[in-house]
RODO-2510 file (C-alpha; in nm, 4 decimals, decimal comma):
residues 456
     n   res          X          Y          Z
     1     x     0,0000     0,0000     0,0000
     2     x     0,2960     0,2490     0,0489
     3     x     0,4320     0,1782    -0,3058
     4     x     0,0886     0,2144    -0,4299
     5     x     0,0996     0,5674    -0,3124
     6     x     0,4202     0,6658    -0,3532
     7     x     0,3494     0,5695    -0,7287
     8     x     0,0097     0,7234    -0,7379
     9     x     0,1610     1,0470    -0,6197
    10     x     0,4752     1,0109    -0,8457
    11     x     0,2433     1,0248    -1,1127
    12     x     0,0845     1,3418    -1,0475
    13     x     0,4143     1,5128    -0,9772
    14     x     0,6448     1,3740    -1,2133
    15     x     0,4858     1,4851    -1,5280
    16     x     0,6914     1,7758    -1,5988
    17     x     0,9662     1,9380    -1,4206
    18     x     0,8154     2,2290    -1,2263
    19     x     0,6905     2,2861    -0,9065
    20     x     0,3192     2,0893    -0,8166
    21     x     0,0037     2,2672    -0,7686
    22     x    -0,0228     2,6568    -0,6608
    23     x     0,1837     2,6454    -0,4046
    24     x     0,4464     2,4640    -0,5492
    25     x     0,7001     2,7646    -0,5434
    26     x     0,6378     2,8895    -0,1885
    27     x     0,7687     2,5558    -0,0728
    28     x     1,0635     2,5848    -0,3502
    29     x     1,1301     2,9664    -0,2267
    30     x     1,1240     2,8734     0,1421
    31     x     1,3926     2,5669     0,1310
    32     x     1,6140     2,7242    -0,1147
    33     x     1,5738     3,0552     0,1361
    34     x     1,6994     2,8024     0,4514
    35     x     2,0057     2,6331     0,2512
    36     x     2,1680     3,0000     0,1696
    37     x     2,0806     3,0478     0,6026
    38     x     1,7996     3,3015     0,5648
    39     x     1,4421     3,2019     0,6191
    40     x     1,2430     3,3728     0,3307
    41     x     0,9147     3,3345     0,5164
    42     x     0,7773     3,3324     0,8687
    43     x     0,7240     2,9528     0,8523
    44     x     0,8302     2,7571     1,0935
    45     x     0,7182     2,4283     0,9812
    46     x     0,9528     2,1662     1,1016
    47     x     0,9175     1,9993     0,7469
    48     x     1,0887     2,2608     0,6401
    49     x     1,4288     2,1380     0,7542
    50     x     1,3309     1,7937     0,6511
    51     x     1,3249     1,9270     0,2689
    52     x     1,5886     2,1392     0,2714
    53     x     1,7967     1,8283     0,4312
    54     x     1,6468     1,6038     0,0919
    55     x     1,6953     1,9501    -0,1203
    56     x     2,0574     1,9576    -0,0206
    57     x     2,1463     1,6168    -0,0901
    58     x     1,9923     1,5758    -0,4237
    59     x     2,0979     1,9260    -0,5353
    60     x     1,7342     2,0059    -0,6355
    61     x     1,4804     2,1493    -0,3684
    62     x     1,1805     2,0974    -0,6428
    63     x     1,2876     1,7166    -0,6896
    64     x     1,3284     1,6993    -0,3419
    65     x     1,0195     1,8206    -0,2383
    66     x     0,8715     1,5643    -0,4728
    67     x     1,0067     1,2651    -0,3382
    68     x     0,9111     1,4001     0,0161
    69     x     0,5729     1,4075    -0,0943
    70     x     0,6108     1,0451    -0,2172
    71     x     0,7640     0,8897     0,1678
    72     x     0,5321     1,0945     0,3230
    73     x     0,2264     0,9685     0,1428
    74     x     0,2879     0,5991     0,1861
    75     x     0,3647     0,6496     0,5173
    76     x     0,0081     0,7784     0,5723
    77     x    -0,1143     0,4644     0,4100
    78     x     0,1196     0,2777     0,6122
    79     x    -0,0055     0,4488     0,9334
    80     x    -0,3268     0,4073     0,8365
    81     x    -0,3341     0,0733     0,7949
    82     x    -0,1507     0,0064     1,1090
    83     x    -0,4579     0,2299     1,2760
    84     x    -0,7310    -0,0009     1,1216
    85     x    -0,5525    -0,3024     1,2237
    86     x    -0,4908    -0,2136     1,6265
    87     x    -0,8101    -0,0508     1,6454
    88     x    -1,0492    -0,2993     1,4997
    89     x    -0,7839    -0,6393     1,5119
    90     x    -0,8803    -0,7480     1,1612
    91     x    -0,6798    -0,7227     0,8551
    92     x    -0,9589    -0,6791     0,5778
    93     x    -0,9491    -0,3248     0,7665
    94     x    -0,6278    -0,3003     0,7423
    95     x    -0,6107    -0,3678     0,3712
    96     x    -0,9157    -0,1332     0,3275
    97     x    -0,8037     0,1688     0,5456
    98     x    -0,4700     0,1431     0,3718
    99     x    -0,5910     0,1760     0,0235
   100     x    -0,8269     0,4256     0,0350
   101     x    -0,5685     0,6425     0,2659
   102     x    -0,3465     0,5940    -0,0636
   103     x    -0,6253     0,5711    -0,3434
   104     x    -0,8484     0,8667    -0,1749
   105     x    -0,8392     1,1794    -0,4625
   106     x    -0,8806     1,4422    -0,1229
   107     x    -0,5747     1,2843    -0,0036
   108     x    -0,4164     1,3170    -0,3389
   109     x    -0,4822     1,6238    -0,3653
   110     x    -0,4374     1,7849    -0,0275
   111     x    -0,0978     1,5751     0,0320
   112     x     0,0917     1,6117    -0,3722
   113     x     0,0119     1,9988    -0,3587
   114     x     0,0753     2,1046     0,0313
   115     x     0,3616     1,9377     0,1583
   116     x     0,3007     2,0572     0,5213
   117     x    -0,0513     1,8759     0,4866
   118     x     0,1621     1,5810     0,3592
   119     x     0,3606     1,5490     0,6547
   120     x     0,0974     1,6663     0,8830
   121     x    -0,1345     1,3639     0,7513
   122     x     0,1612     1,0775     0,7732
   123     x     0,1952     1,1639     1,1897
   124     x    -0,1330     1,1711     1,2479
   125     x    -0,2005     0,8478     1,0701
   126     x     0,0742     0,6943     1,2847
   127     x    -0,0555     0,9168     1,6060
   128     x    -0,3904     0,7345     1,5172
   129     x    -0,1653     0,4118     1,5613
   130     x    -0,0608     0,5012     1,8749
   131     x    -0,3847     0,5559     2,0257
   132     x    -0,5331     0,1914     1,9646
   133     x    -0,5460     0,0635     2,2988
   134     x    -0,3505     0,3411     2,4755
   135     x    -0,5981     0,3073     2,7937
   136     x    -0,4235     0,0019     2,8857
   137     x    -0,0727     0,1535     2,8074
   138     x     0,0653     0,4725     2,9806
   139     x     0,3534     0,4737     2,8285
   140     x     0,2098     0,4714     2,4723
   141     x    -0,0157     0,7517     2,5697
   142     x     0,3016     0,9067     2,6375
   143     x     0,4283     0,8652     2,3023
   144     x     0,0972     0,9693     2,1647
   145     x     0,1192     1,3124     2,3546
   146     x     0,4762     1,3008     2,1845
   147     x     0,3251     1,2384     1,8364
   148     x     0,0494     1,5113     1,8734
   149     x     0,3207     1,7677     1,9815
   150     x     0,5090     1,6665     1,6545
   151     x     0,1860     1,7216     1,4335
   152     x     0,1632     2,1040     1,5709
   153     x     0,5292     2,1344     1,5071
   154     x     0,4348     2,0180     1,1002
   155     x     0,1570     2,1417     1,0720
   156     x    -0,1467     2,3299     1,2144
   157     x    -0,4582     2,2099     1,0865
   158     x    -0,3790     1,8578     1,1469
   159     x    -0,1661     1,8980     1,4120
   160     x    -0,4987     1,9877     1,5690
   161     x    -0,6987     1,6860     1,4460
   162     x    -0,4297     1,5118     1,6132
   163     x    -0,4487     1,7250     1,9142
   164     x    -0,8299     1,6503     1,9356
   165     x    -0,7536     1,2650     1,8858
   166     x    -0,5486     1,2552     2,1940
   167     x    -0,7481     1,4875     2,4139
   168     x    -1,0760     1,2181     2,3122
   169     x    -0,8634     0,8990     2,4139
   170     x    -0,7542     1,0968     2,7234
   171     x    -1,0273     1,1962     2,9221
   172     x    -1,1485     0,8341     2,8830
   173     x    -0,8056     0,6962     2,9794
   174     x    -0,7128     0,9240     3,2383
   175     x    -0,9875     0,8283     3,5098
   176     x    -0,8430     0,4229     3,5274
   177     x    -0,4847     0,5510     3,5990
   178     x    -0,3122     0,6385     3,9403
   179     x    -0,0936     0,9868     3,9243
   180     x     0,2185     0,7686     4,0727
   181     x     0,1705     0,5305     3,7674
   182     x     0,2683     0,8144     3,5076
   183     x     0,6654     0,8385     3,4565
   184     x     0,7884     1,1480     3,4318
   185     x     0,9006     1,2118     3,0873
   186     x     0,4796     1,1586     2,9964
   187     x     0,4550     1,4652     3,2291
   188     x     0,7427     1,5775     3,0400
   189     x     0,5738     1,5244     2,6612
   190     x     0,2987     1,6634     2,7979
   191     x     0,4867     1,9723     2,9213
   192     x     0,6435     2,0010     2,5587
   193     x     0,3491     1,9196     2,3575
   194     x     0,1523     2,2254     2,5790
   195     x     0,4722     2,4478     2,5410
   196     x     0,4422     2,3866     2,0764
   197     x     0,0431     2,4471     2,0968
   198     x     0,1358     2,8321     2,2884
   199     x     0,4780     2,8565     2,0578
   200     x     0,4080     3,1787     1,7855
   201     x     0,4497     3,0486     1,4872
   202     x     0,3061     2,7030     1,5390
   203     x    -0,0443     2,7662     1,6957
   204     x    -0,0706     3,1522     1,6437
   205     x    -0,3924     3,3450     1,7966
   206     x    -0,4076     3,5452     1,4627
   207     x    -0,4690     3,1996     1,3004
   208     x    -0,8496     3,1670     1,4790
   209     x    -0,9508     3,5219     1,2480
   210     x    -0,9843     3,3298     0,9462
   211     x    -1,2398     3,1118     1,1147
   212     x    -1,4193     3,3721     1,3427
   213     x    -1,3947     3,6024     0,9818
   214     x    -1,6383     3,2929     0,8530
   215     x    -1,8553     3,1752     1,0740
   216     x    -2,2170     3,2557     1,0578
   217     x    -2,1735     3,2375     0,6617
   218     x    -2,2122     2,9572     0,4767
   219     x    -2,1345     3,0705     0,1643
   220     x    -2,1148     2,7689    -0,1684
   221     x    -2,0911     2,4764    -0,1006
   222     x    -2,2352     2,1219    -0,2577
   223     x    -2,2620     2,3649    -0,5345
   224     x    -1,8954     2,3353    -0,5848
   225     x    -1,9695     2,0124    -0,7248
   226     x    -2,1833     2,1044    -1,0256
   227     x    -1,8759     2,3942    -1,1393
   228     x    -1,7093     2,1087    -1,3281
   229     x    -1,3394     2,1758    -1,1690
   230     x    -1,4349     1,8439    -0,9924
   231     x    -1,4871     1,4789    -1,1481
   232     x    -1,6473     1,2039    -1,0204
   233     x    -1,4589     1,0588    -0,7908
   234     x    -1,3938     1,3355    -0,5914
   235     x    -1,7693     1,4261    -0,6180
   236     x    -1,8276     1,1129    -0,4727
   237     x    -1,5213     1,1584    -0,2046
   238     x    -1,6903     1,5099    -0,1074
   239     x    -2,0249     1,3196    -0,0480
   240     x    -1,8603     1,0837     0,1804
   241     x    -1,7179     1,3362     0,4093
   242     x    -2,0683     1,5247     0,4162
   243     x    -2,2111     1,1989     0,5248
   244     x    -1,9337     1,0672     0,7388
   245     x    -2,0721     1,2270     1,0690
   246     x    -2,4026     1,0559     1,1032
   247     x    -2,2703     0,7273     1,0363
   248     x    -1,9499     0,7984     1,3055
   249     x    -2,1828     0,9410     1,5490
   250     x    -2,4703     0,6202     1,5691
   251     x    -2,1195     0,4164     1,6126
   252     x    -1,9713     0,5980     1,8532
   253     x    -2,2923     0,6659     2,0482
   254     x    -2,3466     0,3013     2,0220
   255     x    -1,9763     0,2295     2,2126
   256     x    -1,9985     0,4950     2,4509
   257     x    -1,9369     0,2521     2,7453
   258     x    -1,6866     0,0398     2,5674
   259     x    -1,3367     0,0502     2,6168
   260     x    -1,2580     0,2038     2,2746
   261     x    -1,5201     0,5215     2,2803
   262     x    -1,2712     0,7325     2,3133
   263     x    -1,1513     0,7043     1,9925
   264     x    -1,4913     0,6794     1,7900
   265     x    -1,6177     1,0448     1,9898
   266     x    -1,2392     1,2013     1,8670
   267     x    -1,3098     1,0366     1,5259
   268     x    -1,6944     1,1829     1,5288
   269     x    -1,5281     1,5375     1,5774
   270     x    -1,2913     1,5343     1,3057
   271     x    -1,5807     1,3749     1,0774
   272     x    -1,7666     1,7095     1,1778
   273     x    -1,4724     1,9388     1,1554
   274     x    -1,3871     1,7967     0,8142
   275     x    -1,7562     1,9271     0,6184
   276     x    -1,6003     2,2997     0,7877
   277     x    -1,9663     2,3897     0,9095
   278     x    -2,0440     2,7852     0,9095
   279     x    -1,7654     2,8490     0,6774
   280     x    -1,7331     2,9565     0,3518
   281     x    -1,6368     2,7400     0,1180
   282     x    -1,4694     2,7833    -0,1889
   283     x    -1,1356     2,6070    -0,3465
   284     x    -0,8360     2,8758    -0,1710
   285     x    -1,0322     2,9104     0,1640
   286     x    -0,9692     2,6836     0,4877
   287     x    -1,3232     2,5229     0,4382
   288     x    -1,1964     2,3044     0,1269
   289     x    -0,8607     2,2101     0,3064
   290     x    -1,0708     2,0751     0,5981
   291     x    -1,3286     1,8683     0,3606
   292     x    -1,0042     1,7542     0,1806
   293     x    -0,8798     1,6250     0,5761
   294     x    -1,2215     1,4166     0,5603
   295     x    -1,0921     1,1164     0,4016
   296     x    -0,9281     1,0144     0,7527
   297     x    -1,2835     0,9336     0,9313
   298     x    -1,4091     0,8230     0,6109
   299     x    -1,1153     0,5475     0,5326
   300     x    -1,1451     0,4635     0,9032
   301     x    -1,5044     0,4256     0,8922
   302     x    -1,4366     0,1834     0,6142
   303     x    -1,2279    -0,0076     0,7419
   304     x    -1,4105    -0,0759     1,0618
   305     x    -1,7153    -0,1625     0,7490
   306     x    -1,4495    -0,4143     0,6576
   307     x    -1,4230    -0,5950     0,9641
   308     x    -1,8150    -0,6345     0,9357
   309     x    -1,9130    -0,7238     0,5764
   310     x    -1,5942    -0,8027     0,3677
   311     x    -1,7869    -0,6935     0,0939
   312     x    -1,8001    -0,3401     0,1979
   313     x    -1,4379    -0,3023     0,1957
   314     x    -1,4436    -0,5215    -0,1378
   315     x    -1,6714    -0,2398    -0,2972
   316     x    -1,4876     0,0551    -0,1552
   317     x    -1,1236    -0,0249    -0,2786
   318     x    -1,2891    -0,1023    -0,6017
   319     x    -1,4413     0,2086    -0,6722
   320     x    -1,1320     0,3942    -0,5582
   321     x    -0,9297     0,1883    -0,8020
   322     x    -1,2254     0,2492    -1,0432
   323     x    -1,1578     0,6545    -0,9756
   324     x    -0,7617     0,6484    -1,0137
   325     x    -0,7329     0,7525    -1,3592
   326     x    -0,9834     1,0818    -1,3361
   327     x    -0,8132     1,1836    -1,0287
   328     x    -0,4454     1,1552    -1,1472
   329     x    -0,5680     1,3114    -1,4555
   330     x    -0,7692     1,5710    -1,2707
   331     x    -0,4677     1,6865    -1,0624
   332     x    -0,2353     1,7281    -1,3531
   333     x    -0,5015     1,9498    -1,5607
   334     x    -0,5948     2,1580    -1,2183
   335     x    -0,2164     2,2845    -1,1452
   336     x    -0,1016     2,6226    -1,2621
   337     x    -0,0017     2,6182    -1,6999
   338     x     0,4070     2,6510    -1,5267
   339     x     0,5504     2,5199    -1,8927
   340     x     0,3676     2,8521    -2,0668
   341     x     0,4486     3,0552    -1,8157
   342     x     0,7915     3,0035    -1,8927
   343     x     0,8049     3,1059    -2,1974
   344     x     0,7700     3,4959    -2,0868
   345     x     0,8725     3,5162    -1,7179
   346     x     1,2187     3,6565    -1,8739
   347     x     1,0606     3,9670    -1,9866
   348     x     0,9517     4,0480    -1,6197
   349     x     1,3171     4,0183    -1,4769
   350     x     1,4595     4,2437    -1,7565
   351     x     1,1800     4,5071    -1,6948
   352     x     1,1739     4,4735    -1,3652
   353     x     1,4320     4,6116    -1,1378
   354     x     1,6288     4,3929    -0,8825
   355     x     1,5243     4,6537    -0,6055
   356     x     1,1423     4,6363    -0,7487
   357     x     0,8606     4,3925    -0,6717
   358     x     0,5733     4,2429    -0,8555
   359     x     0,1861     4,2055    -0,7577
   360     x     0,0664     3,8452    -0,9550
   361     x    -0,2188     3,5976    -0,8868
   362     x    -0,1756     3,3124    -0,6866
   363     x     0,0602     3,0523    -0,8868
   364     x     0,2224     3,2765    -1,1174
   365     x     0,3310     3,4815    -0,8208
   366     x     0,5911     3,1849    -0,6524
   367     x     0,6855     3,0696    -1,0271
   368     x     0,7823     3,4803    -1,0853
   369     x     0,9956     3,4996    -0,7712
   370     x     1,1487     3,1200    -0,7869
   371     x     1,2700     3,1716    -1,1561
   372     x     1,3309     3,5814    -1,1897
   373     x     1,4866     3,6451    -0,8383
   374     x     1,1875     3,9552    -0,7936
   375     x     0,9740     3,9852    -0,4647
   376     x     0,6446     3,9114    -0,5673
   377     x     0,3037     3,9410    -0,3776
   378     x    -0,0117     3,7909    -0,4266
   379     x    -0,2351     4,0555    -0,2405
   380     x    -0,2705     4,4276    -0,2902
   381     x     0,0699     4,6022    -0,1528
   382     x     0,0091     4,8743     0,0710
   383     x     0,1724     5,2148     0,1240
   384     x     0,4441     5,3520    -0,1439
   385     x     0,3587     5,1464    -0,3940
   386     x     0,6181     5,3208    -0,6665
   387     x     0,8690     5,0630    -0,6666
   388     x     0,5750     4,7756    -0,7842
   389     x     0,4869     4,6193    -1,0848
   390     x     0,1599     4,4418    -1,2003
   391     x     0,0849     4,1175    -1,4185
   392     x    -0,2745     4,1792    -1,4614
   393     x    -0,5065     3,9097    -1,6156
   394     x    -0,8074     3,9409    -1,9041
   395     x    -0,7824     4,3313    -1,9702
   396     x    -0,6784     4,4309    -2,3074
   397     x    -0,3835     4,7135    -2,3830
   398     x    -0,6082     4,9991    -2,5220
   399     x    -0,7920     4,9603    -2,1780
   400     x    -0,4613     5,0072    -1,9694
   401     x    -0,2199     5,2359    -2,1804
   402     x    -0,4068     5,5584    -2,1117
   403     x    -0,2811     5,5247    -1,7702
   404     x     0,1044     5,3949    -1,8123
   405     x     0,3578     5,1894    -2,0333
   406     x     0,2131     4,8653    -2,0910
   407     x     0,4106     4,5308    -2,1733
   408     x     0,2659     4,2286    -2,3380
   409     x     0,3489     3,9046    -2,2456
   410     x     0,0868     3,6535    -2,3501
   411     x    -0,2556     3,6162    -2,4166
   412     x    -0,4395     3,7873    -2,1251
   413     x    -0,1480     3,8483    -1,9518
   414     x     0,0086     4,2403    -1,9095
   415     x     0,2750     4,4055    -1,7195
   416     x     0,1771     4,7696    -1,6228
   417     x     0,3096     4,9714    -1,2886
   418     x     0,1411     4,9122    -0,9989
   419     x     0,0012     5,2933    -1,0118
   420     x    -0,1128     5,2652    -1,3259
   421     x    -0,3029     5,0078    -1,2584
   422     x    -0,4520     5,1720    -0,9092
   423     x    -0,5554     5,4972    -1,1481
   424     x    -0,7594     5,2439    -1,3934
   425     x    -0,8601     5,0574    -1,1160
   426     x    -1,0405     5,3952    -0,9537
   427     x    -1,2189     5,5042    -1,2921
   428     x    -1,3567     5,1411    -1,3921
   429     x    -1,6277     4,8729    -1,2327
   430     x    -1,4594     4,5865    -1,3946
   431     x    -1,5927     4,2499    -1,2311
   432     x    -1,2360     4,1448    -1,2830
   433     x    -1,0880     4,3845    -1,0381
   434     x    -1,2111     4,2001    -0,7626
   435     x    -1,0808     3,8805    -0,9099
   436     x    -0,7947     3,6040    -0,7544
   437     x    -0,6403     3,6647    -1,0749
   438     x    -0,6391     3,9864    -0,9957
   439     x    -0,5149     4,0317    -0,6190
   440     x    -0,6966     4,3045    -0,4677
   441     x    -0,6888     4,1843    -0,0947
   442     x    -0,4929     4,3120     0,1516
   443     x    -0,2204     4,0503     0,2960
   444     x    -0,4349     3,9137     0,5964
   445     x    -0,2440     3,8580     0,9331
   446     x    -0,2822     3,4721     0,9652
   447     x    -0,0910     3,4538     0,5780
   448     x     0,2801     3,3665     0,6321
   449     x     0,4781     3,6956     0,4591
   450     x     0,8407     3,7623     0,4121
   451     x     1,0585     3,8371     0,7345
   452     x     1,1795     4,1531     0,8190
   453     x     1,4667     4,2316     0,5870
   454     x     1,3836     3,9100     0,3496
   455     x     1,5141     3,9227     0,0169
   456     x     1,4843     3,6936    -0,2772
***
């Protein structure tokens, strides 16, 4: 099952030799940033060292970060499986958990495009592990608190699922054991795992605004599914997560004085968390990264199907096989056009200055840094914005020369001076001004920017 997603994931990635998915070239920037000893971004994702160690070695950070992607996704399927087995003791689980963790198109998706996600996903998976009968073991709980510490220091989003995993088997584990029965490097992985949950950087208070921003608003959502971006199988992946709760929740209401219930109430809350209620949902916002988390309860759920029926698990590794080619295929069409890009990116760095910076959509922007060597921001700069530059998206030159030089550089795509463009920008209604491939946002505080004094 580990080579199975290893190679499902070195499909998507190795098709061409560019960065994967939109943010591709932040991960690119920040590892090449930590081998010349100056942190680019204010990211302190312990992965980060991890990929700058494989960056180093192979002498390519983007092939590196590749092959990362690759360990860490058949360790997830590895973990995975080793969660199915402890928890439910039966390996048709085990062989059913493990697939879909490697066959699943969210996990595709969220793992080959987001390495922190990757990493984030293989130690939970293993954390998940861990827990299976942890109320008869204090010293695996201690390794669990250990393991959930290590998933903040990856990553926050999971790090949290993992977080709320532990707390779950906890307060039903806690009660049967005597304080003098605790050594005291648990109390010490506890100590460290509270200390990298308060650490800035990891678990940051500024993180909670982009969930407060959303709540109350529930924005699109199953209609995501009829905008074509999506094929079937992930249509059918998205259902799954929607209707992962209610099944989770009868089980784990149904086990609520059994020894495991601890784990099936943690699993019912990440089932919940995953369908992101009251938020917004669209493809760039939080909501979609937590329904792309949902294939955890639902491969779990599963596999504990598996155990039951055997032909459950029979259908559901089928029809993830049966979904393999549309979502390898849907990946590789969904990532930014990097090979055409290319082909013009050299104009920017001889127009623009080595002191100046450049304002690009999401995508283009990491690609324009990565290959020119220019700063480059994918929200609207604020104060003196003189020394900035614009690749603007679907306006034509006659509409944009009255107000500055303009420079061509592919279909749709100009260069004009960030002024310019803030003078055309004032006179016009454009529904494209308040476009992603137009940034007009202002950099929000939970967004990881440059340090202070970072340079390309």
């Amino acid at each position: 099952m580990g080579c199975l997603a290893a190679g499902v994931r070195a499909l998507v990635l190795f098709d061409d030799p560019f960065a994967h998915g939109y943010d591709g070239y932040y991960y690119a920037l920040q590892v090449r940033s930590l081998l010349s000893g100056a942190p680019l971004f204010d990211d302190t994702s312990a992965v980060f060292w991890l990929l700058a160690a494989v960056g180093w070695v192979l002498g390519d950070v983007v092939v590196g970060n590749k092959l990362v992607v690759c360990v860490l996704g058949a360790l997830a399927s590895i973990g995975g499986s080793v969660a199915a087995w402890r928890w439910w003791g039966h390996r048709g689980a085990a062989a059913v958990t493990g697939m879909l963790f490697a066959l699943s198109p969210l996990h595709l998706s969220v793992s080959s495009e987001f390495v922190k996600n990757a990493a984030g996903t293989a130690v939970l998976a293993w954390l998940l592990a861990a827990l299976a009968g942890s109320e008869r073991s204090v010293r695996r709980m201690g390794v669990c608190i250990a393991l959930a510490g290590l998933g903040l220091a990856v990553h926050k989003l999971t790090g949290v699922f993992g977080l709320v995993m532990t707390a779950s088997v906890a307060i039903t584990w806690l009660p049967t054991v005597r304080r003098r029965q605790v050594p005291a490097w648990v109390w010490g992985a506890v100590a460290v795992t509270l200390a990298v949950v308060a650490s800035v950087g990891v678990l940051r208070v500024v993180d909670l605004a982009r969930f407060v921003e959303g709540l109350g608003r529930f924005g699109r959502r199953m209609s995501l599914l009829d905008d074509g971006r999506l094929g079937w199988g992930e249509k059918l992946a998205v259902f799954g997560v929607h209707a992962a709760p209610l099944a989770i929740g009868v089980l784990a209401w149904r086990r609520r004085r059994e020894a495991d219930r601890g784990l099936w109430w943690g699993l019912f809350v990440l089932s919940v968390a995953a369908t992101a209620p009251g938020l917004p949902m669209a493809y760039d916002l939080t909501a979609w990264r937590l329904v792309l988390m949902g294939f955890v309860p639902v491969g779990l759920v599963f596999g504990w199907a598996a155990s039951q029926r055997a032909w459950l698990g029979v259908v559901a590794v089928a029809v993830a096989l049966a979904q393999l080619p549309n979502s390898v295929s849907g990946r590789q069409q969904r990532e930014p056009d990097y090979p055409a890009w290319s082909d013009w990116v050299d104009t920017i760095a001889h127009r623009v200055g080595d002191d100046e910076a450049v304002v690009a959509h999401r995508g283009l922007c990491g690609f324009l840094w990565a290959e020119t060597g220019r700063r480059c921001e994918n929200f609207r700069p604020t104060g003196d914005v003189s020394s900035w530059w614009r690749v603007t998206y679907g306006f034509g030159s006659a509409q944009l020369q009255p107000y500055g030089p303009v420079v061509r550089l592919a279909p749709g795509y100009l260069l004009v001076r960030e002024e310019a463009y803030r003078r055309f920008a004032d006179e016009h209604d454009y529904i494209l001004l308040e476009h992603a491939l137009n940034p007009y946002r202002e950099r929000p505080g939970f967004v990881y920017g440059p340090r202070a004094g970072g340079s390309p």
